[in-house]
C-alpha positions as CSV (number, residue, x, y, z in Angstrom):
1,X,-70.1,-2.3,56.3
2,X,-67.2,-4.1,54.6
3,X,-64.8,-6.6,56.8
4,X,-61.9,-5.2,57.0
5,X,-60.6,-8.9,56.2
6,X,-62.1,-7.9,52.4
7,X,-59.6,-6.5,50.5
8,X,-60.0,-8.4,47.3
9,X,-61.1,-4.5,45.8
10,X,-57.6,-4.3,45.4
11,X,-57.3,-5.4,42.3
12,X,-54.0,-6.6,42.7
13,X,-51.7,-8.8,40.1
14,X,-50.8,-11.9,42.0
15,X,-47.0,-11.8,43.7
16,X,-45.3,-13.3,40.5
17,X,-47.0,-11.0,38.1
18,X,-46.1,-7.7,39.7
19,X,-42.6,-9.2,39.9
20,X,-42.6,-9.2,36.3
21,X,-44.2,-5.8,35.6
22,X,-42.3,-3.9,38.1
23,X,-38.6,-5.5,38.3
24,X,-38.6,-7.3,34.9
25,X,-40.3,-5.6,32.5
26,X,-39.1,-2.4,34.0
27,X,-35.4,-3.0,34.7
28,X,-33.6,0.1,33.7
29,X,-31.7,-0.6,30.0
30,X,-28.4,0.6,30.0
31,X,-29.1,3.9,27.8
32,X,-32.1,4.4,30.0
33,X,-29.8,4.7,32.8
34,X,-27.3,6.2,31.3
35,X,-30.3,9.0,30.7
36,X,-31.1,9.2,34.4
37,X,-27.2,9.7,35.8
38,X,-27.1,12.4,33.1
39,X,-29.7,14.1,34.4
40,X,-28.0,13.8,38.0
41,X,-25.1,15.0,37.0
42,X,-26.3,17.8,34.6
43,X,-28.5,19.0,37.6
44,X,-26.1,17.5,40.3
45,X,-26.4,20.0,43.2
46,X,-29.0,20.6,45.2
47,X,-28.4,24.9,45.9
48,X,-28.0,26.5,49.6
49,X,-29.3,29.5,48.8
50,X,-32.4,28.7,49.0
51,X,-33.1,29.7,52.3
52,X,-36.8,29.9,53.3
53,X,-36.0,29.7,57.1
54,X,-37.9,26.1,57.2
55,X,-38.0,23.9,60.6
56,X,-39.0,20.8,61.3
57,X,-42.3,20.7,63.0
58,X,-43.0,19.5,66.2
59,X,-44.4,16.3,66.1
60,X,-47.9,15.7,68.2
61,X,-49.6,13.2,67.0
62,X,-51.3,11.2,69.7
63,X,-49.8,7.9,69.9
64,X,-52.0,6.3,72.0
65,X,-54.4,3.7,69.4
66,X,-50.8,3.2,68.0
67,X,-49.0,1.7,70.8
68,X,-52.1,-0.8,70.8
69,X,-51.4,-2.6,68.0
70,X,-47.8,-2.4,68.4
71,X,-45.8,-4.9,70.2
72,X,-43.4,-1.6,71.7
73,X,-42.2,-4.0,75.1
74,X,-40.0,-6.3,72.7
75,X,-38.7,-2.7,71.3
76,X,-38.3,-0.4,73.6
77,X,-35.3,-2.5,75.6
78,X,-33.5,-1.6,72.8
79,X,-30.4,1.2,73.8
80,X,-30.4,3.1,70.5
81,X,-32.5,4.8,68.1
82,X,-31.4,3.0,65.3
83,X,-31.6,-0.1,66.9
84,X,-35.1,0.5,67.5
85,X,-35.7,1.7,63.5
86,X,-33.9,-1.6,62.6
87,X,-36.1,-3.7,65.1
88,X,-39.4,-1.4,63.1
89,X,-38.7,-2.1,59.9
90,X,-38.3,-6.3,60.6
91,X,-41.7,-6.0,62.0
92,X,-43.4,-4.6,59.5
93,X,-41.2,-6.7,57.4
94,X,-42.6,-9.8,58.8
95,X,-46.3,-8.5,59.3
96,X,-47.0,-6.5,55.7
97,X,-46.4,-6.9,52.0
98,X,-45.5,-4.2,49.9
99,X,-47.4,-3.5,45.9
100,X,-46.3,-0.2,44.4
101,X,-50.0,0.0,42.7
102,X,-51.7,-1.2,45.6
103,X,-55.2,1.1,45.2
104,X,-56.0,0.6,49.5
105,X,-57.5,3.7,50.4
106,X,-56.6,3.9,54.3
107,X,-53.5,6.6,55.1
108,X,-54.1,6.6,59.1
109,X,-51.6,4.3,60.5
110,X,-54.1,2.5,63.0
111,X,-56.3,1.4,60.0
112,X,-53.3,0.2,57.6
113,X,-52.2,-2.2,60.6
114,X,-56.0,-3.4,61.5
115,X,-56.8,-3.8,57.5
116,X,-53.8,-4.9,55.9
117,X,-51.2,-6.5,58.0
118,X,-51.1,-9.7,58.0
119,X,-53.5,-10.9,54.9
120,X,-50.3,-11.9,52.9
121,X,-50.1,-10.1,49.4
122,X,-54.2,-9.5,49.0
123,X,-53.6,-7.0,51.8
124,X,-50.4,-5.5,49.9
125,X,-50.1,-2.1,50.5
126,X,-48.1,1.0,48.3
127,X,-44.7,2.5,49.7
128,X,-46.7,5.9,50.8
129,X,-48.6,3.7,53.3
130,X,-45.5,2.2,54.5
131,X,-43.9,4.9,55.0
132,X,-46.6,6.4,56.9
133,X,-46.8,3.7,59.3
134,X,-43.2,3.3,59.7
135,X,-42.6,6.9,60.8
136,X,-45.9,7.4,62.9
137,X,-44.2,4.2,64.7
138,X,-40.9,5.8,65.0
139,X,-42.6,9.0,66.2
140,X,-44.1,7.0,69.1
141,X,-40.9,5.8,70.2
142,X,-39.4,9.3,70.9
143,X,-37.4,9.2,67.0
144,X,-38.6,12.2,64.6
145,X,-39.5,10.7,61.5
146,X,-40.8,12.1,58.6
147,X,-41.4,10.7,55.0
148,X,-40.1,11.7,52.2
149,X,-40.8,11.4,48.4
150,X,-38.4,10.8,45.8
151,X,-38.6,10.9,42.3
152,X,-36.5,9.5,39.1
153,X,-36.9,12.2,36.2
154,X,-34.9,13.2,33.2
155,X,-33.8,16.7,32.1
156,X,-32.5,17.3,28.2
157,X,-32.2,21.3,28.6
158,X,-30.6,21.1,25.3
159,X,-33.8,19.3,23.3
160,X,-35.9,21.2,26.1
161,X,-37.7,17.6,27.1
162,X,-38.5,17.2,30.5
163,X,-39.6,13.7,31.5
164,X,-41.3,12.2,34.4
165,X,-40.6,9.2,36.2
166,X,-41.7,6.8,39.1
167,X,-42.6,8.3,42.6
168,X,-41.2,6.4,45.6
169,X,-41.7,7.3,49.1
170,X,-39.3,6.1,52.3
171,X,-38.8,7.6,55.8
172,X,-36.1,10.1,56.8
173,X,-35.6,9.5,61.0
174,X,-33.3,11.6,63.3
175,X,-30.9,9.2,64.9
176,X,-29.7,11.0,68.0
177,X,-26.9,8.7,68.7
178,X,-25.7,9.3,64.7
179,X,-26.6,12.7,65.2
180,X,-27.8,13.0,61.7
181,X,-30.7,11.8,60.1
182,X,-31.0,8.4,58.4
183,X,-33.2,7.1,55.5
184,X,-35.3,3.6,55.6
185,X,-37.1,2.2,53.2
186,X,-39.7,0.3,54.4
187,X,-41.5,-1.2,51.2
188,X,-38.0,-3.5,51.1
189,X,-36.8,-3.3,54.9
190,X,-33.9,-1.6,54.0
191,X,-31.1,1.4,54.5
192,X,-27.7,2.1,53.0
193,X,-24.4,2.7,54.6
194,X,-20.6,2.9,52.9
195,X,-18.2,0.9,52.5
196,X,-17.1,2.0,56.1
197,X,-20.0,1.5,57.6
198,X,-21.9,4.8,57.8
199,X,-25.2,4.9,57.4
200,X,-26.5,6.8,54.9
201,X,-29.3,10.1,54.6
202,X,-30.7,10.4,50.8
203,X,-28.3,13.3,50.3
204,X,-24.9,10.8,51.2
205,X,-27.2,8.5,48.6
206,X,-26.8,11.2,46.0
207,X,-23.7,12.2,46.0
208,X,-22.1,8.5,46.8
209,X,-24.0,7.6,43.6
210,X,-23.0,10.4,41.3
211,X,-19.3,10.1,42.3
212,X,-19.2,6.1,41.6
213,X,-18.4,5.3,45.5
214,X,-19.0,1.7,46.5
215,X,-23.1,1.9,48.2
216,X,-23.8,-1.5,50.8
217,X,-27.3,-2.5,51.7
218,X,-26.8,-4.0,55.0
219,X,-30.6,-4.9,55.0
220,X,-33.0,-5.8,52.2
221,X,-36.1,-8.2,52.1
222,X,-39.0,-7.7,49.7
223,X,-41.8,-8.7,51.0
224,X,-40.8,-10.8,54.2
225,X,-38.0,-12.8,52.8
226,X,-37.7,-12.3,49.5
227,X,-33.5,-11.1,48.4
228,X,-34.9,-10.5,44.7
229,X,-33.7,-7.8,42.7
230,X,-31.4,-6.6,45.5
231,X,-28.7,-6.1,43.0
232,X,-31.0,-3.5,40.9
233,X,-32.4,-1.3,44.0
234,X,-29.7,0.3,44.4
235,X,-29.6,1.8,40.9
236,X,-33.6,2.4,40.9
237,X,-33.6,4.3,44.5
238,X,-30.0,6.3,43.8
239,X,-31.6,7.2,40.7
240,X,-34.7,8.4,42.1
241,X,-32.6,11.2,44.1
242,X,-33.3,14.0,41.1
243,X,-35.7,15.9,43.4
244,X,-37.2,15.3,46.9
245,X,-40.5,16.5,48.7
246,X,-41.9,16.7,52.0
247,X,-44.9,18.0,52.8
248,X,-45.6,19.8,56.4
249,X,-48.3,22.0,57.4
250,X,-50.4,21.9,54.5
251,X,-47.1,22.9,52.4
252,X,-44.8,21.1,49.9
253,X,-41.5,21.7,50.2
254,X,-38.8,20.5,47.2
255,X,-35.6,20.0,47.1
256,X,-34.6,20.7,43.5
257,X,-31.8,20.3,41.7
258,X,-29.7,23.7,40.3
259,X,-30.7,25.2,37.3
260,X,-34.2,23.5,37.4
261,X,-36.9,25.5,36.0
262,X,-39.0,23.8,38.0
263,X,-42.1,24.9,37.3
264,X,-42.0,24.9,33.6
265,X,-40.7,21.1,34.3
266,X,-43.9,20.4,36.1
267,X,-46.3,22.3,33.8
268,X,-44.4,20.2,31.2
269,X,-45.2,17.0,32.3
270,X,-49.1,18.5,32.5
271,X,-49.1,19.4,29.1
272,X,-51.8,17.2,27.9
273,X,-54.2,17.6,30.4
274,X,-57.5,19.4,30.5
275,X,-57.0,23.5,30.8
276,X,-58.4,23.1,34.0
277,X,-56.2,21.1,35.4
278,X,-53.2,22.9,34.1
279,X,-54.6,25.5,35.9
280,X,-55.1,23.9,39.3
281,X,-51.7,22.6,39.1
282,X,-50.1,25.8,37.9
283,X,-51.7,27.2,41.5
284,X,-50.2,24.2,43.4
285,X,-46.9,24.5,42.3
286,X,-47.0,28.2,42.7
287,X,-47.6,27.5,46.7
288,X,-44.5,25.7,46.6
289,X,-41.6,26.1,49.2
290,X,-38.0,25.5,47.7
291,X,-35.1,24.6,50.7
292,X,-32.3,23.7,50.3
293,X,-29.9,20.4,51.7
294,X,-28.8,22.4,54.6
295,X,-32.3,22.7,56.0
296,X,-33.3,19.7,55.0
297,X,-30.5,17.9,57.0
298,X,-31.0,20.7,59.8
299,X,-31.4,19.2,63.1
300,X,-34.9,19.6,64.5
301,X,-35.5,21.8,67.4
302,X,-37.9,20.1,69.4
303,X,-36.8,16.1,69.5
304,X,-38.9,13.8,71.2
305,X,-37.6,12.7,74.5
């Protein structure tokens, strides 16, 4: 059996290099940007009519391994919710490092923080395991927490090209004290707010970012301390708004943008792959359930108290 203090299989670039592959090589050019708000805007609204009666599932995961490695006494004094998500996120901040082709295999929470925190970039993990941690945390402390993927794509209905982008995934937590839910983003310790100081959901993200309002990051640090590229994440996560996903009960749930085919868009961006994968996918994406902002943003029945 493997230490868990080996995690050279990684196969990671060092800090520097996936700097430079993921922020510098891949810093948006303006017509590539000018390509994605298109696409937002062509596609702008998410639509309310479609209804599938969805709720938000009660949340019983059993904390208990959790609050183990989890210092919840320093965190749990705290009054609010989102003082408490804040007071998360900088200790994860200060424990983990994020790689967004980090190939770690462990997805249980318990495991992420035994095998990865703390072993400096080596034990770098992706934004899906981040996220996963940072809601099961959040979860513990009474907060309902979910994540949530996003995805940057472009849509030219008129040359009938539908193009994939990058997958990110953050954490959408029910503030009670807000009484709306909020988004972090724990890969860079961060969440968004206006310019009056409201914190922001991914749907205020969308549509402050397709009507040119001014977007703050109160909070951003990449990888402990790091401010690099804070100027560019708000373009690369507003961009990445064009459809959201969350996954409950064995089910996928999308939030799609109106007037999406979507599942000619998906079977698009399968198009070169084997017959029977175009299959297996075309059976996936046929189990799909399609809500709509409304639900999404619907308050959950069962909070934890």
């Amino acid at each position: 059996m493997k230490n868990y203090l080996d995690v050279e299989n990684n196969n990671i670039d060092t800090e520097e290099e996936y700097y430079q592959r993921e922020f510098i090589n891949n810093t948006f050019t303006e017509q590539r940007l000018l390509s994605f708000k298109k696409s937002l805007n062509d596609y702008k609204y998410f639509p309310e009519n479609n209804i599938c009666n969805f709720k938000h599932r009660i949340i019983k995961n059993e904390f208990d391994d959790l609050r183990e490695k989890y210092p919840y006494e320093e965190i749990i004094q705290l009054k609010s919710d989102f003082d408490k998500a804040v007071a998360v996120l900088t200790w994860m901040s200060n424990h983990s490092y994020y790689y967004g082709y980090s190939k770690l295999k462990s997805r249980n929470s318990v495991e992420i923080i035994e095998k990865y925190f703390d072993k400096g970039f080596r034990g770098a993990i992706n934004c899906g395991q981040q996220s996963t941690v940072l809601a099961d945390i959040l979860c513990s402390l009474g907060i309902y927490a979910r994540r949530v993927m996003i995805t940057v794509n472009v849509v030219d209905k008129q040359d009938e090209f539908y193009g994939d982008g990058n997958v990110h995934v953050v954490v959408h937590a029910y503030i009670k004290e807000l009484c709306k839910w909020v988004m972090f983003d724990p890969s860079y310790t961060a969440y968004f707010a206006d310019t009056q100081g409201n914190i922001m959901n991914l749907i205020d993200l969308r549509e402050a970012y397709n009507t040119n309002e001014d977007i703050i990051v109160p909070q951003y640090k990449l990888n402990g301390s790091s401010e690099r590229f804070r100027d560019s994440y708000i373009e690369r996560i507003s961009v990445m708004n064009f459809r959201i996903e969350i996954g409950q009960n064995n089910t996928a749930y999308q939030l799609i943008p109106e007037r999406l085919d979507f599942k000619d868009y998906i079977m698009y961006m399968y198009r070169n792959k084997s017959e029977e994968e175009r299959v297996s996918v075309e059976k996936e994406v046929d189990e799909y359930e399609y809500i709509s902002s409304l639900e999404f943003l619907s308050i959950p029945d069962n909070i934890i108290s």
